[in-house]
C-alpha positions in Angstrom: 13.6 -36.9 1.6 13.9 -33.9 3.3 11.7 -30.9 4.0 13.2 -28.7 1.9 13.0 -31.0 -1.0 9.2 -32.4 -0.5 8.0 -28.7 0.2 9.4 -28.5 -3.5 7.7 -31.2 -4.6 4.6 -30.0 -3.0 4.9 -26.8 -5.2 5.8 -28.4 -8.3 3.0 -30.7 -8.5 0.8 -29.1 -10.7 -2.5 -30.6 -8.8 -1.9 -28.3 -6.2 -2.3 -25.3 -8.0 -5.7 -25.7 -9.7 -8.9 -27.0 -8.6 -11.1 -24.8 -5.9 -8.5 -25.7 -3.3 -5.6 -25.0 -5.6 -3.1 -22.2 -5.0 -4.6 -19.9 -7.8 -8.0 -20.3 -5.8 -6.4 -19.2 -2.4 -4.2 -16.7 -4.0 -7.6 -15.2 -5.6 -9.4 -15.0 -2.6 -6.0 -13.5 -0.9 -6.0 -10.7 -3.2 -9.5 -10.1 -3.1 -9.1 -9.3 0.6 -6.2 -7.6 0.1 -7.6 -5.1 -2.2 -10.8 -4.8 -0.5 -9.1 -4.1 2.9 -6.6 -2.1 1.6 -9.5 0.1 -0.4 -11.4 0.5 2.4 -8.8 1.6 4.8 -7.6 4.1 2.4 -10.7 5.7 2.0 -11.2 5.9 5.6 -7.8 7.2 6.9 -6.7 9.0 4.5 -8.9 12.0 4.1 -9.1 12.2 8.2 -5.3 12.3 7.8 -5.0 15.0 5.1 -7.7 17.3 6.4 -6.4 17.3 10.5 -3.0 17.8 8.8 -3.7 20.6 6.9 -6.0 21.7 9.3 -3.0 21.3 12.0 -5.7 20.6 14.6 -7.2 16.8 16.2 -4.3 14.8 14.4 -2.5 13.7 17.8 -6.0 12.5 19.4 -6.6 10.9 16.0 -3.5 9.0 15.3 -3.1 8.0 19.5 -6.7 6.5 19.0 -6.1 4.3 16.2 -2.8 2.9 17.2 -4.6 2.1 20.7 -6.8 0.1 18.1 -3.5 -2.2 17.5 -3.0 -3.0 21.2 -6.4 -5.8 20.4 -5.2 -8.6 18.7 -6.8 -8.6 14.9 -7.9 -12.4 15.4 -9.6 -11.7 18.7 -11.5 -9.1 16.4 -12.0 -11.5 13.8 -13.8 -14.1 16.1 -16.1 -11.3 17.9 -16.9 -10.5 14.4 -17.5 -14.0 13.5 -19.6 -14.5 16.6 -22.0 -11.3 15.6 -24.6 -10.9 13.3 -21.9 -10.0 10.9 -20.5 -13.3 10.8 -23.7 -14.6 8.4 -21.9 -12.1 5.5 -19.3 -14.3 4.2 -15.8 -12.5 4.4 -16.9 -9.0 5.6 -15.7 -9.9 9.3 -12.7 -10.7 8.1 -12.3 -7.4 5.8 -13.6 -5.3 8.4 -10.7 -7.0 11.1 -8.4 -6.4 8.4 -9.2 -2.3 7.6 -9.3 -2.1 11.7 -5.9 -3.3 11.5 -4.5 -1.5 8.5 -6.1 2.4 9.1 -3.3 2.9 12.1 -0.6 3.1 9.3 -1.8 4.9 7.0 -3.7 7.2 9.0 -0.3 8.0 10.8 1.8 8.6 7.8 -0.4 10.8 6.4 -0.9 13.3 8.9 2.9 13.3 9.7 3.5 13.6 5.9 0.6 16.5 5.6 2.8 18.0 8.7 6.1 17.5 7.9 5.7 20.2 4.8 7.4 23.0 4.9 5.1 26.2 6.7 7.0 28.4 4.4 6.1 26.9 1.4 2.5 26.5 2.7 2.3 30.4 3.7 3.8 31.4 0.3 1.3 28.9 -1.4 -1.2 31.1 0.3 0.3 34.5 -0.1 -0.3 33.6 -4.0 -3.6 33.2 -3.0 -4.7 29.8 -3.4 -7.3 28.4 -1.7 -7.6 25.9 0.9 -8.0 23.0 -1.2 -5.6 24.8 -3.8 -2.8 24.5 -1.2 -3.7 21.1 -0.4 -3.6 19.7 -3.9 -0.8 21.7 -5.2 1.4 22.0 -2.2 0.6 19.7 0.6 -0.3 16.2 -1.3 2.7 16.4 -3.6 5.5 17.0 -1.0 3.9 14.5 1.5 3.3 12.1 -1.3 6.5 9.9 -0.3 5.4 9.5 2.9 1.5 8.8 2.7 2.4 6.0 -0.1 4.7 4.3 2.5 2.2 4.0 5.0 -0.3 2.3 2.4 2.8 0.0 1.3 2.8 -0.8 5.1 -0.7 -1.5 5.1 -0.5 -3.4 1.9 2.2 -5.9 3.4 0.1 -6.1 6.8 -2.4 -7.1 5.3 -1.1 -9.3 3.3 0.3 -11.2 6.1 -2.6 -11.0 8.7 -4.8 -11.9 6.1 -3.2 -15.6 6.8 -5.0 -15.8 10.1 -8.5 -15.8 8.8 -7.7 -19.6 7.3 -7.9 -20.7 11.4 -11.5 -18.6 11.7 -12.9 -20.4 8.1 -12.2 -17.9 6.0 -10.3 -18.0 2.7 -7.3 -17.2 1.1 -3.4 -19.1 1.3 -3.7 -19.4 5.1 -6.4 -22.1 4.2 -3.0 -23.9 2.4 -1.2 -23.9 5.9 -4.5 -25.1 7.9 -5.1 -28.1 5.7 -1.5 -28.7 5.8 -1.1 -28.6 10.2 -4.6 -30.8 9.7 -3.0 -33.2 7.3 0.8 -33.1 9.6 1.5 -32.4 6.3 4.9 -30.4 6.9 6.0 -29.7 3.5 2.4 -28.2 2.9 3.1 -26.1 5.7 5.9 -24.5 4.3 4.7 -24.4 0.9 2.0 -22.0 2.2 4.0 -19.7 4.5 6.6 -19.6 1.4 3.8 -18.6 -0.9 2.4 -15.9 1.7 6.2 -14.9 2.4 6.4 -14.4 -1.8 2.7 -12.7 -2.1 3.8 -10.1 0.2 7.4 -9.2 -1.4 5.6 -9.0 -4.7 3.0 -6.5 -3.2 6.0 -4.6 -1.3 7.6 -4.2 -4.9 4.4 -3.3 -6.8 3.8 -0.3 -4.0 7.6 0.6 -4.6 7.4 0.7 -8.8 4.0 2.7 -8.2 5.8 5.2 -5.7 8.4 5.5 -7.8 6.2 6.2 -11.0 3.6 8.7 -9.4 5.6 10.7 -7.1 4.5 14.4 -8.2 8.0 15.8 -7.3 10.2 13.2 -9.1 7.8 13.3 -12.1 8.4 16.9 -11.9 11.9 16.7 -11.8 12.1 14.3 -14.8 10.4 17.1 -16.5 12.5 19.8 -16.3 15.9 17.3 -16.8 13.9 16.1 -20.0 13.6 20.1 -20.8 17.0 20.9 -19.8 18.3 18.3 -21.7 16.4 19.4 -24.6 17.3 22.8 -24.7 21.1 22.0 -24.7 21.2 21.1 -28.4 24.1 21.4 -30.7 25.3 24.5 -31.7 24.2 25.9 -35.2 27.2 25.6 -37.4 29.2 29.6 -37.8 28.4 29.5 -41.4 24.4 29.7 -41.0 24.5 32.5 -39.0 24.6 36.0 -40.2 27.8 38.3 -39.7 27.5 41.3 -37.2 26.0 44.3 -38.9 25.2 42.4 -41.9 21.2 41.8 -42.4 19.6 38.6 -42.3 
Protein backbone atom coordinates (compact mmCIF):
# COMPACT_ATOMS: atom_id res chain seq x y z
CA UNK A 1 0.00 0.00 0.00
CA UNK A 2 1.17 3.16 -0.86
CA UNK A 3 1.46 6.50 0.92
CA UNK A 4 -1.05 8.09 -0.70
CA UNK A 5 -3.49 5.50 0.06
CA UNK A 6 -2.49 4.70 3.97
CA UNK A 7 -2.38 8.67 4.57
CA UNK A 8 -6.15 8.06 3.44
CA UNK A 9 -6.70 5.45 5.63
CA UNK A 10 -5.16 7.41 8.37
CA UNK A 11 -7.83 10.09 7.85
CA UNK A 12 -10.71 7.94 7.45
CA UNK A 13 -10.35 6.10 10.51
CA UNK A 14 -12.62 7.66 12.71
CA UNK A 15 -10.26 6.91 15.94
CA UNK A 16 -8.10 9.54 14.88
CA UNK A 17 -10.35 12.24 15.03
CA UNK A 18 -11.71 12.10 18.55
CA UNK A 19 -10.25 11.44 21.77
CA UNK A 20 -7.78 14.29 23.39
CA UNK A 21 -5.26 13.43 20.74
CA UNK A 22 -7.82 13.43 18.03
CA UNK A 23 -7.88 15.85 15.05
CA UNK A 24 -10.90 17.85 16.52
CA UNK A 25 -8.67 18.31 19.73
CA UNK A 26 -5.59 19.62 17.70
CA UNK A 27 -7.74 21.50 15.37
CA UNK A 28 -9.37 23.21 18.59
CA UNK A 29 -6.33 24.13 20.14
CA UNK A 30 -5.08 25.38 16.37
CA UNK A 31 -7.85 27.81 16.24
CA UNK A 32 -7.57 28.94 19.56
CA UNK A 33 -4.09 30.20 18.73
CA UNK A 34 -5.06 31.39 15.65
CA UNK A 35 -7.69 33.65 16.91
CA UNK A 36 -5.88 34.63 19.93
CA UNK A 37 -2.71 35.66 17.80
CA UNK A 38 -4.53 37.02 15.21
CA UNK A 39 -6.60 39.31 17.94
CA UNK A 40 -3.81 40.40 19.50
CA UNK A 41 -1.80 41.42 16.62
CA UNK A 42 -4.66 43.28 15.27
CA UNK A 43 -5.12 45.30 18.16
CA UNK A 44 -1.57 46.11 18.29
CA UNK A 45 -0.76 47.13 14.68
CA UNK A 46 -3.49 48.28 13.52
CA UNK A 47 -4.25 51.51 15.34
CA UNK A 48 -0.24 52.40 15.17
CA UNK A 49 -0.86 51.87 11.42
CA UNK A 50 -3.98 54.04 10.99
CA UNK A 51 -2.89 56.91 13.21
CA UNK A 52 0.97 57.26 11.57
CA UNK A 53 -0.96 57.00 8.35
CA UNK A 54 -3.29 59.60 8.77
CA UNK A 55 -0.91 61.38 10.65
CA UNK A 56 1.62 60.90 7.53
CA UNK A 57 4.47 61.11 10.08
CA UNK A 58 6.73 57.86 11.93
CA UNK A 59 5.14 55.20 9.53
CA UNK A 60 8.52 54.37 7.59
CA UNK A 61 10.51 53.98 11.08
CA UNK A 62 7.52 51.93 12.15
CA UNK A 63 6.98 49.57 9.47
CA UNK A 64 11.17 49.14 8.81
CA UNK A 65 11.21 48.08 12.65
CA UNK A 66 8.75 45.40 12.52
CA UNK A 67 9.79 43.74 9.41
CA UNK A 68 13.48 43.74 11.02
CA UNK A 69 11.42 41.74 13.66
CA UNK A 70 10.93 38.93 10.76
CA UNK A 71 14.72 38.67 10.06
CA UNK A 72 14.59 36.29 13.87
CA UNK A 73 13.32 33.10 13.23
CA UNK A 74 9.64 32.76 15.10
CA UNK A 75 10.83 29.27 16.66
CA UNK A 76 14.15 30.71 18.01
CA UNK A 77 11.50 33.22 19.65
CA UNK A 78 9.37 30.56 20.80
CA UNK A 79 12.29 28.62 22.72
CA UNK A 80 13.66 31.99 24.40
CA UNK A 81 10.15 32.34 25.37
CA UNK A 82 9.90 28.88 26.50
CA UNK A 83 13.18 29.12 28.37
CA UNK A 84 11.76 32.51 30.38
CA UNK A 85 9.69 32.89 33.14
CA UNK A 86 6.93 33.03 30.57
CA UNK A 87 7.28 29.56 29.68
CA UNK A 88 5.43 28.42 33.16
CA UNK A 89 1.97 30.08 31.35
CA UNK A 90 0.97 27.39 29.22
CA UNK A 91 0.53 28.68 25.42
CA UNK A 92 1.25 32.39 25.99
CA UNK A 93 4.99 31.93 24.60
CA UNK A 94 3.68 30.53 21.83
CA UNK A 95 0.85 33.36 21.24
CA UNK A 96 3.20 36.01 21.92
CA UNK A 97 5.93 34.32 19.12
CA UNK A 98 3.02 34.13 16.96
CA UNK A 99 1.63 38.18 17.26
CA UNK A 100 5.66 38.97 16.96
CA UNK A 101 5.40 37.30 13.80
CA UNK A 102 2.09 38.34 12.45
CA UNK A 103 2.05 42.52 13.47
CA UNK A 104 4.79 43.01 10.35
CA UNK A 105 1.86 42.38 7.91
CA UNK A 106 -0.62 44.00 9.08
CA UNK A 107 1.06 46.77 10.45
CA UNK A 108 2.44 47.37 6.77
CA UNK A 109 -0.78 47.20 4.97
CA UNK A 110 -2.34 49.42 6.92
CA UNK A 111 -0.22 52.28 6.80
CA UNK A 112 0.25 51.89 3.01
CA UNK A 113 -3.49 51.51 2.73
CA UNK A 114 -4.13 54.68 5.18
CA UNK A 115 -1.50 56.35 2.61
CA UNK A 116 -2.40 55.24 -0.59
CA UNK A 117 -5.87 57.44 -0.21
CA UNK A 118 -6.34 59.90 -2.34
CA UNK A 119 -4.92 63.71 -0.70
CA UNK A 120 -7.72 65.18 -2.65
CA UNK A 121 -10.38 63.42 -1.28
CA UNK A 122 -8.79 63.70 2.23
CA UNK A 123 -8.41 67.73 1.84
CA UNK A 124 -12.06 67.97 0.48
CA UNK A 125 -13.08 65.65 3.50
CA UNK A 126 -11.66 68.41 5.52
CA UNK A 127 -12.75 71.42 3.60
CA UNK A 128 -16.36 70.07 4.57
CA UNK A 129 -15.12 70.35 7.87
CA UNK A 130 -14.89 67.07 9.41
CA UNK A 131 -12.78 66.36 12.07
CA UNK A 132 -9.74 64.36 12.42
CA UNK A 133 -11.36 61.32 13.39
CA UNK A 134 -14.37 62.24 11.07
CA UNK A 135 -11.96 62.00 8.10
CA UNK A 136 -10.55 58.89 9.40
CA UNK A 137 -13.76 56.95 9.82
CA UNK A 138 -15.55 58.34 6.82
CA UNK A 139 -12.74 58.80 4.32
CA UNK A 140 -9.54 57.10 5.26
CA UNK A 141 -10.83 53.44 6.77
CA UNK A 142 -13.28 52.85 4.00
CA UNK A 143 -11.00 53.43 0.87
CA UNK A 144 -7.99 51.61 2.63
CA UNK A 145 -10.31 48.94 3.74
CA UNK A 146 -9.18 46.51 0.77
CA UNK A 147 -5.93 46.74 1.70
CA UNK A 148 -5.73 46.57 5.65
CA UNK A 149 -8.15 43.33 5.37
CA UNK A 150 -5.42 41.70 3.09
CA UNK A 151 -2.73 42.16 5.36
CA UNK A 152 -4.88 40.47 8.33
CA UNK A 153 -5.76 37.62 5.64
CA UNK A 154 -1.88 37.40 5.41
CA UNK A 155 -1.51 37.29 8.95
CA UNK A 156 -4.34 34.87 9.37
CA UNK A 157 -2.61 32.22 6.90
CA UNK A 158 0.83 32.94 8.68
CA UNK A 159 -0.28 32.07 11.45
CA UNK A 160 -1.96 29.43 10.61
CA UNK A 161 1.03 27.82 9.23
CA UNK A 162 3.75 28.87 11.85
CA UNK A 163 1.42 27.82 14.36
CA UNK A 164 2.60 24.12 13.28
CA UNK A 165 6.03 24.75 14.77
CA UNK A 166 4.96 24.99 18.33
CA UNK A 167 4.11 20.99 18.22
CA UNK A 168 8.34 20.51 18.18
CA UNK A 169 8.50 23.21 21.41
CA UNK A 170 5.36 21.03 23.33
CA UNK A 171 2.83 23.09 22.53
CA UNK A 172 -0.49 22.20 20.99
CA UNK A 173 -2.39 22.26 18.00
CA UNK A 174 -2.13 19.91 14.37
CA UNK A 175 1.66 20.20 14.38
CA UNK A 176 1.40 17.85 17.56
CA UNK A 177 -0.29 15.31 14.60
CA UNK A 178 3.04 15.59 12.48
CA UNK A 179 5.44 15.19 15.76
CA UNK A 180 3.81 11.98 16.88
CA UNK A 181 3.76 10.88 13.41
CA UNK A 182 7.99 11.59 12.66
CA UNK A 183 8.11 9.91 16.42
CA UNK A 184 6.02 6.97 15.43
CA UNK A 185 8.00 6.91 11.47
CA UNK A 186 4.64 6.93 10.98
CA UNK A 187 4.72 8.47 7.26
CA UNK A 188 1.15 8.49 6.37
CA UNK A 189 0.50 10.38 9.81
CA UNK A 190 2.87 12.71 8.52
CA UNK A 191 1.03 13.66 5.68
CA UNK A 192 -2.17 13.42 7.17
CA UNK A 193 -1.10 16.35 9.38
CA UNK A 194 0.64 18.68 6.89
CA UNK A 195 -2.64 17.94 4.63
CA UNK A 196 -4.93 18.96 7.47
CA UNK A 197 -2.70 22.17 8.20
CA UNK A 198 -2.40 22.77 4.26
CA UNK A 199 -6.65 22.51 4.37
CA UNK A 200 -7.01 24.68 7.81
CA UNK A 201 -5.24 27.39 6.18
CA UNK A 202 -7.19 27.54 2.67
CA UNK A 203 -10.40 27.51 4.66
CA UNK A 204 -9.08 30.57 6.74
CA UNK A 205 -7.79 32.25 3.43
CA UNK A 206 -11.46 31.80 2.05
CA UNK A 207 -13.32 32.84 5.31
CA UNK A 208 -11.01 36.32 5.25
CA UNK A 209 -11.95 36.56 1.36
CA UNK A 210 -16.13 36.07 1.97
CA UNK A 211 -15.68 38.63 4.97
CA UNK A 212 -13.72 41.13 2.65
CA UNK A 213 -15.99 40.69 0.23
CA UNK A 214 -19.06 41.24 2.55
CA UNK A 215 -17.82 44.32 4.63
CA UNK A 216 -15.94 46.39 2.21
CA UNK A 217 -17.57 49.98 2.83
CA UNK A 218 -17.15 50.89 -0.86
CA UNK A 219 -18.64 47.79 -2.46
CA UNK A 220 -21.49 47.82 0.12
CA UNK A 221 -21.96 51.22 -0.98
CA UNK A 222 -22.04 50.56 -4.43
CA UNK A 223 -24.62 47.64 -4.02
CA UNK A 224 -26.63 50.45 -2.56
CA UNK A 225 -26.99 52.75 -5.06
CA UNK A 226 -27.27 49.71 -8.05
CA UNK A 227 -30.08 48.34 -5.60
CA UNK A 228 -31.51 52.22 -5.77
CA UNK A 229 -30.96 52.57 -9.33
CA UNK A 230 -32.40 49.58 -10.05
CA UNK A 231 -35.37 50.47 -8.12
CA UNK A 232 -36.07 53.71 -9.42
CA UNK A 233 -36.21 52.34 -13.11
CA UNK A 234 -39.74 50.89 -12.76
CA UNK A 235 -42.19 50.38 -15.42
CA UNK A 236 -43.77 53.05 -16.97
CA UNK A 237 -47.38 53.99 -15.74
CA UNK A 238 -49.64 52.97 -18.52
CA UNK A 239 -50.86 56.52 -20.91
CA UNK A 240 -54.32 55.95 -19.87
CA UNK A 241 -53.75 56.84 -15.99
CA UNK A 242 -52.20 59.86 -16.58
CA UNK A 243 -53.97 63.04 -17.09
CA UNK A 244 -54.10 64.96 -20.60
CA UNK A 245 -52.07 68.24 -20.91
CA UNK A 246 -54.16 71.21 -19.66
CA UNK A 247 -56.79 68.97 -18.38
CA UNK A 248 -56.91 68.86 -14.32
CA UNK A 249 -56.13 66.05 -12.37
Amino acid sequence: MGVIERTWTWLSTGAHWTGADGVWQRLDQHLYLTAVSLLLSCAIALPVAVVLGHLGKGGALAVNLSNAGRAVPTFAVLVLLLLSPLGTHGSWPTVIALVLFAIPPVLTNAYVGMRGVDRDMVEAARGMGMTGRQVVARVELPLAFSLIMTGVRTAAVQIVATATLAALAGGGGLGRIITAGFRLTDTAQVVAGALLVAAFALLVEAVFVLLERLLDPVRRRARRIRGRAAGSDGPAAPAESLPAVGTPA
